[in-house]
PAPA-701274 format. One record per residue: residue in one letter; z negated, x, y negated of N, C-alpha, C in turn. Coordinates in pm, whole numbers, plus 50000, padded with zeros to 5 digits. Atoms other than C-alpha are relative to their C-alpha. Example, Ala and Ser with C-alpha at 12.3 -4.5 7.8 and 13.67 -1.06 7.14 Angstrom:
BEGIN
a500005008950119492205123050450500005009049880 s500064991850119492865136750106499274992349891 
***
This chain:
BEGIN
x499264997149877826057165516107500174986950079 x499685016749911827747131916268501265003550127 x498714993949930830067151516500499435009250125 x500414991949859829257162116894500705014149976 x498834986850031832037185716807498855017349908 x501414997750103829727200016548498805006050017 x500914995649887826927202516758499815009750077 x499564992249826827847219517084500255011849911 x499784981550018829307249016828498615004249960 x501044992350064826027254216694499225009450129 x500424986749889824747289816877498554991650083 x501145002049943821987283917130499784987850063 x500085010649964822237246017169500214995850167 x499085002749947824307244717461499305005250146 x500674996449883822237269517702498824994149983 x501215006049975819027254717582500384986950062 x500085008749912820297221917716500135000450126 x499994997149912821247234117987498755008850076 x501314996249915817787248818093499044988350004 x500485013549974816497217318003500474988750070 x499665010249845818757195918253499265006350075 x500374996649859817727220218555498564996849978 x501215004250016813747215618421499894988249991 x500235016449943814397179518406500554995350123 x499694999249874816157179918713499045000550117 x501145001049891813477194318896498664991449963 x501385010350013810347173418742500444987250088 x499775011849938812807142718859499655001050108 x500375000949851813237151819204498754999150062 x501194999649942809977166319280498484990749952 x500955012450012807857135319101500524992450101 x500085009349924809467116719317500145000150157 x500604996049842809067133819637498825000350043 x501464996349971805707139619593499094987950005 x500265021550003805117099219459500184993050143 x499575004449873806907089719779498235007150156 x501164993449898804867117120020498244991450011 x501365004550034801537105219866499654983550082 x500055014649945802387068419947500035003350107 x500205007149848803187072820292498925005450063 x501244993649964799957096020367498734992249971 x501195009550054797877070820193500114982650008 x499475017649994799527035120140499494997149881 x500145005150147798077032919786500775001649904 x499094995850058799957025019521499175005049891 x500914990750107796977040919248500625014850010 x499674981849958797377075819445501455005249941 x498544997049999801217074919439500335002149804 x499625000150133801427066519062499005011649938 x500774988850056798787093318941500485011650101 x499034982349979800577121919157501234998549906 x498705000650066803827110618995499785001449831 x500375000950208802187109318629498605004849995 x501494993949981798727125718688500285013249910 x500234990650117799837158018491500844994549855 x500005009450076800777139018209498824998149896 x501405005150029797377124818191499085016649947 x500834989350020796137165818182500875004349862 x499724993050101798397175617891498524993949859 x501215006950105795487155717680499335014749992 x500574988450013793577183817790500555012649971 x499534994050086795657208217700501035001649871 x499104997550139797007194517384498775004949906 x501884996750091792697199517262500465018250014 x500384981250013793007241817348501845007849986 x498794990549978796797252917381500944998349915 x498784999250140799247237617081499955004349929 x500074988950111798347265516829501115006250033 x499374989449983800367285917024502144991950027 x498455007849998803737263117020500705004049878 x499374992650117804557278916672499365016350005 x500624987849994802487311216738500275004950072 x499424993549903804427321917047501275005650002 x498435000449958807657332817112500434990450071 x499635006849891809247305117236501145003050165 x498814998949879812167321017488498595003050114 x500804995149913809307342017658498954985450083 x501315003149983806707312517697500924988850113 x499065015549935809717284017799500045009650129 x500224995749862810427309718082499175004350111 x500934999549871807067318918235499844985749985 x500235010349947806167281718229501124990250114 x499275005449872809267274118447499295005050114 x500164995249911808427300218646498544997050078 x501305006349919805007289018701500054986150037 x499765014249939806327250318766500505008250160 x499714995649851808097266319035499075006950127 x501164995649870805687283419211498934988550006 x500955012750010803427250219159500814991250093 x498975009649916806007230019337499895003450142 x499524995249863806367251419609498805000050106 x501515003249889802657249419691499884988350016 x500065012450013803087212619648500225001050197 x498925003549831805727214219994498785004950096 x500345001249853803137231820195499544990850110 x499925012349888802517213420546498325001050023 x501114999249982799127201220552499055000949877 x501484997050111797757205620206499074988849977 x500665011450011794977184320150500074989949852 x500114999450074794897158219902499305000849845 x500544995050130792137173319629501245012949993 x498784988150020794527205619680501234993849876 x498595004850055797657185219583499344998449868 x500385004750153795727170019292499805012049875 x500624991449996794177200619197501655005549903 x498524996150063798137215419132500454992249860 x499195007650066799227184418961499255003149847 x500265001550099796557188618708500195017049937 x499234981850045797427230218665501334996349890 x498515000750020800507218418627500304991549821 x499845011250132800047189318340499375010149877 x500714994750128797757214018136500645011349955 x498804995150080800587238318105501284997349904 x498935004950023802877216718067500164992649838 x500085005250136801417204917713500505007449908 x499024989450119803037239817529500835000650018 x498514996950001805827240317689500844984149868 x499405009750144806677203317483499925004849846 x500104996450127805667218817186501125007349979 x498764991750016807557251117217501824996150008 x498695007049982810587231417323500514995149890 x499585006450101810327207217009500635007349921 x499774992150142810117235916760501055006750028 x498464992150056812757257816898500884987949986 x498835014450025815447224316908499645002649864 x500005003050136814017220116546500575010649888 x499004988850066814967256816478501265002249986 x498654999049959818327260516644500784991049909 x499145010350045819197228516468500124998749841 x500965004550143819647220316115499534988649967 x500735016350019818097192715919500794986450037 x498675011649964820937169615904500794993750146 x499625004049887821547174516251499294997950136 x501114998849899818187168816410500244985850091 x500135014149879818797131816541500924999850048 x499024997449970822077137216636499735007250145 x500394997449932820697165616838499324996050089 x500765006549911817747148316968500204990850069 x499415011149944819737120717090500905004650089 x499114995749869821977143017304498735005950094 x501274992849925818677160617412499004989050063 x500405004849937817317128417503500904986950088 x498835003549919820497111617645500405010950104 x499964991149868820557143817863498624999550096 x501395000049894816817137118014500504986650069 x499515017849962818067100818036500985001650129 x499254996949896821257111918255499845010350130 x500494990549924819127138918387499344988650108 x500555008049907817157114018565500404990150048 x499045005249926819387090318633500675005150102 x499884994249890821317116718857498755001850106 x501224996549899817907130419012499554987750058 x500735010749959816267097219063500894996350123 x498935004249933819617086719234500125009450149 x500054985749955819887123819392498464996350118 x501444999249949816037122219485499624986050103 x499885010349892816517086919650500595005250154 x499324998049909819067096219849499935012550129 x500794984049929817757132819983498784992050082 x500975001749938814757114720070500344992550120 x499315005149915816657092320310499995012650086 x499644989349872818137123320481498685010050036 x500984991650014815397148020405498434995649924 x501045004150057811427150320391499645003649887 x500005002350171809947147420072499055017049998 x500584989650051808357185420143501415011249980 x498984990750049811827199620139500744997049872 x500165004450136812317178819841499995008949862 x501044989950113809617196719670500705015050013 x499824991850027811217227919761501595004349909 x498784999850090814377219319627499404999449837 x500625002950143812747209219293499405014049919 x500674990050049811007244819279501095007549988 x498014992450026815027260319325500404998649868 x499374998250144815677244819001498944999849902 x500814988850104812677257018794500095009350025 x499794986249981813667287218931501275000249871 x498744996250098817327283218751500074995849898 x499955001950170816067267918434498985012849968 x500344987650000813867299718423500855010349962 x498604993750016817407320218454500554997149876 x498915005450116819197302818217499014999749839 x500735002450113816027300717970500035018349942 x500684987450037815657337217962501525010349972 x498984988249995819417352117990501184991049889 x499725008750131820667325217728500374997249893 x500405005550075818637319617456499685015549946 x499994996550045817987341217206498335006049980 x501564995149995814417362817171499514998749835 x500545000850108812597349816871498765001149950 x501234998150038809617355316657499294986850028 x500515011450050807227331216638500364993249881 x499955006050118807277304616365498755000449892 x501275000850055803587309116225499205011250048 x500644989949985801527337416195498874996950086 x501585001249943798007345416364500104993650145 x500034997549865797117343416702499744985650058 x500655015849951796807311316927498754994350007 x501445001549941793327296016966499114983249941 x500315012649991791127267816984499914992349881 x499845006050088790267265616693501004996049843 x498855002050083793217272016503501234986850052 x499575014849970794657241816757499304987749937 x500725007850090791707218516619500824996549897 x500294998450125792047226916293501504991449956 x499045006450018795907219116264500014984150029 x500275012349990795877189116452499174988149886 x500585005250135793027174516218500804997149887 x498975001850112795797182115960501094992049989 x499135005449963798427167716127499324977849995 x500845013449996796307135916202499074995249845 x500835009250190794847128615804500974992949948 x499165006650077797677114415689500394988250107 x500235006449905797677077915771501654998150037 x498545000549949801557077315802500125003850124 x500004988949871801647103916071499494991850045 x501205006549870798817085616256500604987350069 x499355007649988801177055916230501194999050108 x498644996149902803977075316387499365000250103 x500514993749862802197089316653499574986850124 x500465009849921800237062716754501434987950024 x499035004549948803847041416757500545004950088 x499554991149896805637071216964498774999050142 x500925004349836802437069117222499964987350081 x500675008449896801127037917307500974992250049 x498985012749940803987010817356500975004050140 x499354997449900805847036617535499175009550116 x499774995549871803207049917763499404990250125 x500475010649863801867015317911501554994150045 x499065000049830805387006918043500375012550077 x499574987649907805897041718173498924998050095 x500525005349878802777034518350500404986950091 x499785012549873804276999018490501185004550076 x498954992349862807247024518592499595005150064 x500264993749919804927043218778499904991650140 x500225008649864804397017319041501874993950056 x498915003449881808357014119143499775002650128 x500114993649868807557034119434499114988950108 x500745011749932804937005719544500444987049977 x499335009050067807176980419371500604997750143 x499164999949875809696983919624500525017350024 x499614987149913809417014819851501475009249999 x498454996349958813217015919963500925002149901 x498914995050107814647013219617499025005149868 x501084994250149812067031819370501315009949930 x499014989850036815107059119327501254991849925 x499145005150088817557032019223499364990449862 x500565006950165814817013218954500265012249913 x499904992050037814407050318841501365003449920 x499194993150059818007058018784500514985049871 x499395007150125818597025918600499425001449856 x500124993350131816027033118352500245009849931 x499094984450030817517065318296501184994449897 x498095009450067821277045718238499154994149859 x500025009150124819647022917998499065009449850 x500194994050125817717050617805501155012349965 x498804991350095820807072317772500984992049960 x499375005650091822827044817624498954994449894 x500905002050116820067035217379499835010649928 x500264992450121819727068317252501175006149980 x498705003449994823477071017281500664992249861 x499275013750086824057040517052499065008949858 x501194993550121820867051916800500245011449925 x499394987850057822107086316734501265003249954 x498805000250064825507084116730501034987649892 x499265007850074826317050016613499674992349884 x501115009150124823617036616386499975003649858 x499724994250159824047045215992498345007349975 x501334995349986820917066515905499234993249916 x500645007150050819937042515652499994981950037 x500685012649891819417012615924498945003750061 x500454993449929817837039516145498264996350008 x501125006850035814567031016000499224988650070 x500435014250017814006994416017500444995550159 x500415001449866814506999516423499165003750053 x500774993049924811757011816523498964986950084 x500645012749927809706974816582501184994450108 x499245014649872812646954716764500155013850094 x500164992949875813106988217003499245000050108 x500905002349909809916986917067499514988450077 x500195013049973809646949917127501235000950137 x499165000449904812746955717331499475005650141 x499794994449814811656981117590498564992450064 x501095012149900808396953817679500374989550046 x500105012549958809566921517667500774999550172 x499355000549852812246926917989498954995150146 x501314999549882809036934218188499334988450026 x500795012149967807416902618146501144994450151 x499885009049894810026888218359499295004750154 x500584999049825808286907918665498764991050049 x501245009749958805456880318684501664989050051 x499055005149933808586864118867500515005150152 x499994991549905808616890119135501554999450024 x498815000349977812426896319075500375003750145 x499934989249945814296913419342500805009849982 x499544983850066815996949419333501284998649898 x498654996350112819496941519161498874989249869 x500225004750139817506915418902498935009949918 x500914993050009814896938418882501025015149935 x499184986650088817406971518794500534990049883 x499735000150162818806946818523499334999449895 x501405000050076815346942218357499955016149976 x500304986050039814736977918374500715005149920 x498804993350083818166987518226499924997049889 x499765004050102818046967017933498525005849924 x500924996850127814166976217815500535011850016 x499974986949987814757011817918500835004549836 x499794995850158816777013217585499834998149921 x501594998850121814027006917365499455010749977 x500304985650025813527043617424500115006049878 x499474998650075815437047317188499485001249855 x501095002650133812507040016909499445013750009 x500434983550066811347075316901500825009649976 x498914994050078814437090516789499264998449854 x500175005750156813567068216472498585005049990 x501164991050021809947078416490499655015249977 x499644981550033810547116316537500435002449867 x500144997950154812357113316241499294999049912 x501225002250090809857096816044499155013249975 x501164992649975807077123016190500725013649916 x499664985550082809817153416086499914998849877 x499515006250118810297136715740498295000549936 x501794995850069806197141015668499065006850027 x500834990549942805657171615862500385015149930 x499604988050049805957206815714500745008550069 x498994994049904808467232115891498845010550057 x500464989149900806287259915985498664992050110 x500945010049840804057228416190500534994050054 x498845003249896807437214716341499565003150141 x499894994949852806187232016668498824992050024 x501445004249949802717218716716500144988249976 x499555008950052803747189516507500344986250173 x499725009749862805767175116823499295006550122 x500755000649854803877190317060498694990550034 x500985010249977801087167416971500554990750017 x499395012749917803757141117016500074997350104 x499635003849922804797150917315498715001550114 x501164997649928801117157117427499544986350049 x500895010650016799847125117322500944991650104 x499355008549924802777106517447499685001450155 x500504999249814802457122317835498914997649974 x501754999250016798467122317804500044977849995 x499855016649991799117081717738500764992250122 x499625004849876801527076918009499314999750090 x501044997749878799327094918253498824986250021 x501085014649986796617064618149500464991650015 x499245011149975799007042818158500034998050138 x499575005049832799957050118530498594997450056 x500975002549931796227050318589499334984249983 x500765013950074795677017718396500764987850156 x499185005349935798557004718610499924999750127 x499814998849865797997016818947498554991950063 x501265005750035794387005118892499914983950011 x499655018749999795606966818810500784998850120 x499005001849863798336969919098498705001450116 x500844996949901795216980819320499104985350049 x500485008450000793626950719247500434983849975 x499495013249999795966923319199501985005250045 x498394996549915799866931819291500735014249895 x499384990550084802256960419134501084990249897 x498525010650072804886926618993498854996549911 x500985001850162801276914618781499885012349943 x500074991050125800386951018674500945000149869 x498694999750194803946956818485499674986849956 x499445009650120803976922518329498625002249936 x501125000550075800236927818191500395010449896 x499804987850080801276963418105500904997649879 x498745004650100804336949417896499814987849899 x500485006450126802246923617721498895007549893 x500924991350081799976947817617500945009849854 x499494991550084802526971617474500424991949882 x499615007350102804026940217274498914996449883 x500685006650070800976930217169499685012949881 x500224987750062800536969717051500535004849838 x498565000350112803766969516873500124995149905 x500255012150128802836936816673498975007049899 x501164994250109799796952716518500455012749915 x499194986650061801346986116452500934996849864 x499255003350114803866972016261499734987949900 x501385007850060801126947816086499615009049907 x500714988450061799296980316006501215004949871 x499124995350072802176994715870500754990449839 x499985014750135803406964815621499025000649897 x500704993250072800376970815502499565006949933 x500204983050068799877007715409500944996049904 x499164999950123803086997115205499794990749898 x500205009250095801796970114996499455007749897 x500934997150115800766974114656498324996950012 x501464998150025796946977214589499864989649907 x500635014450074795946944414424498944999849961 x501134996550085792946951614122499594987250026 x500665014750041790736922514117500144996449863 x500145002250085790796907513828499135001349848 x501234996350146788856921913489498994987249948 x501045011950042785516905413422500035001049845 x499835000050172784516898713040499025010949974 x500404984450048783736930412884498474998249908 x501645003650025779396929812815499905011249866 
***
């Protein structure tokens, strides 16, 4: 399948993206109302970046007890109570006065749900779609989070100007209300993908499975780490520069929906591959220049250009689908998309942590030598695994 045309007819596609703009819609806005709020109640930029990426950091914890059930659920039913419970999470966010263990308290509710819903998400996309047309797909599905947040970030700047960041939050809970709607009146009511009931140790147990093969471990650990220590040096725009955190935001957005833009639609699938190092090399090096303390327009062109390095887990996903079995497609990426948030979250803490103690312009450039340096080994490791096995040489036979 090389054809948007193509695409869009296939049944189901079309409203599931569309419940997934309004759910990325509202995470945009209301991370960054609540990032904002935090800062001006506190003045730290640690606090600000762990509300904005703090549930994240909790899907860890629930990628250990709850991804069994990402192929063992129904996904329409599970995608729509977990809107519906973002939304009511949001809305307690806005009240006036909450304290902040309260606030925290939410954020991490919030992150340890939020680890099935990635799962369930992956696997239905993986259902709806066919094989041939999974990167294709995933590249409009992540060129729509990309433009999703680009609007919101933009959106969420600009609201905050006129309006406080608790009516923000209640806007943000409006549209997990209507990706809720749209998830449930939609999409189609399906079985599960895998028999037997959700549970801990049937999460274990898979995982373990998922994780023996050192390929997989390869992927994964590429899809996590590179990209979640600069997501943590994005967590500190907001302490970066206050006044324009909403326009760094929307540029990385721009620059990861033309990266996965270009990757999906224009790349031959047998190049597709052999991008996955310079992507990743791409979305770090930019960052170094912030040990320069750009300012906001040189600073959005840095952002724009790594931001489409994103673009390297298209090519990874594939990989991971390409040595994962179909009926573990669901859990499969939900440990991706576990591990990946669960890494950001440390990331923003790694980050807000170094910004706490030396500036937010040194954190990112440390954070962005780290990921390079990540990237180098990874694809070290990897070179490796593919070499031939070299016998020593036969002694003389006694």
């Amino acid at each position: 399948m090389r054809s948007y045309r193509t695409l869009f007819r296939t049944p189901e596609f079309t409203p599931f993206l569309l419940s997934f703009a309004a759910y990325a819609a509202a995470q945009t806005i209301g991370g960054l109302a609540l990032g904002t709020l935090v800062f001006r109640a506190t003045g730290s930029p640690f606090l600000s970046a762990v509300s904005m990426f703090g549930p994240q950091l909790a899907q860890l914890l629930g990628g250990a007890f709850l991804l069994s059930g990402a192929d063992r659920l129904p996904p329409r039913a599970i995608l729509s109570a977990l809107a519906v419970a973002f939304a009511s999470g949001t809305a307690v966010l806005a009240l006036p006065g909450l304290p902040l263990w309260a606030v925290f308290t939410v954020v991490l509710l919030q992150g340890l749900v939020a680890s099935l819903g990635g799962g369930v998400r992956g696997g239905l996309l993986n259902e709806i779609l066919s094989k041939d047309g999974y990167v294709l797909g995933r590249s409009v599905y992540n060129m729509l989070w990309g433009l999703t947040q680009m609007i919101g970030f933009a959106t969420g700047g600009a609201l905050l100007a006129l309006l406080s960041p608790r009516t923000c939050l209640l806007l943000a809970a409006a549209l997990y209300g209507v990706s809720a709607v749209v998830t449930r009146l939609g999409l189609t009511a399906r079985p599960p993908r895998a028999s037997g009931r959700p549970s801990l140790s049937a999460t274990w147990r898979t995982n373990a499975l998922l994780w023996s093969s050192r390929p997989r471990r390869l992927a994964y650990l590429g899809l996590w780490v590179p990209n979640g220590l600069i997501v943590g040096g994005d967590s500190l725009y907001v302490s970066y520069a206050p006044g324009a955190a909403g326009t760094q935001y929307a540029c990385g957005a721009l620059g990861m929906f033309l990266g996965d833009m270009a990757v999906g639609r224009l790349v031959p699938p047998a190049v597709r591959p052999r991008l996955a190092t310079p992507l990743r090399l791409l979305l770090a090096v930019p960052y170094l220049f912030f040990v320069l303390r750009p300012g906001v327009a040189l600073s959005a062109v840095a952002v724009t250009v790594a931001s489409a390095g994103f673009a390297a887990s298209l090519v990874l996903q594939e990989r991971l689908m390409s040595l994962t079995p179909d009926d573990l497609a669901g859990q499969a990426l939900g440990l991706y998309g576990t591990g990946m948030a669960a890494l950001q979250g440390i990331g923003a803490v790694l980050a807000g942590t170094l910004a706490q103690l030396t500036s937010p312009a040194t954190a990112m450039t440390l954070m962005a030598a780290g990921s390079i340096t990540v990237t180098l080994t990874l694809a070290a490791l990897g070179r490796q695994g593919r070499s031939p096995i070299r016998l020593p040489p036969a002694g003389p036979v006694g």
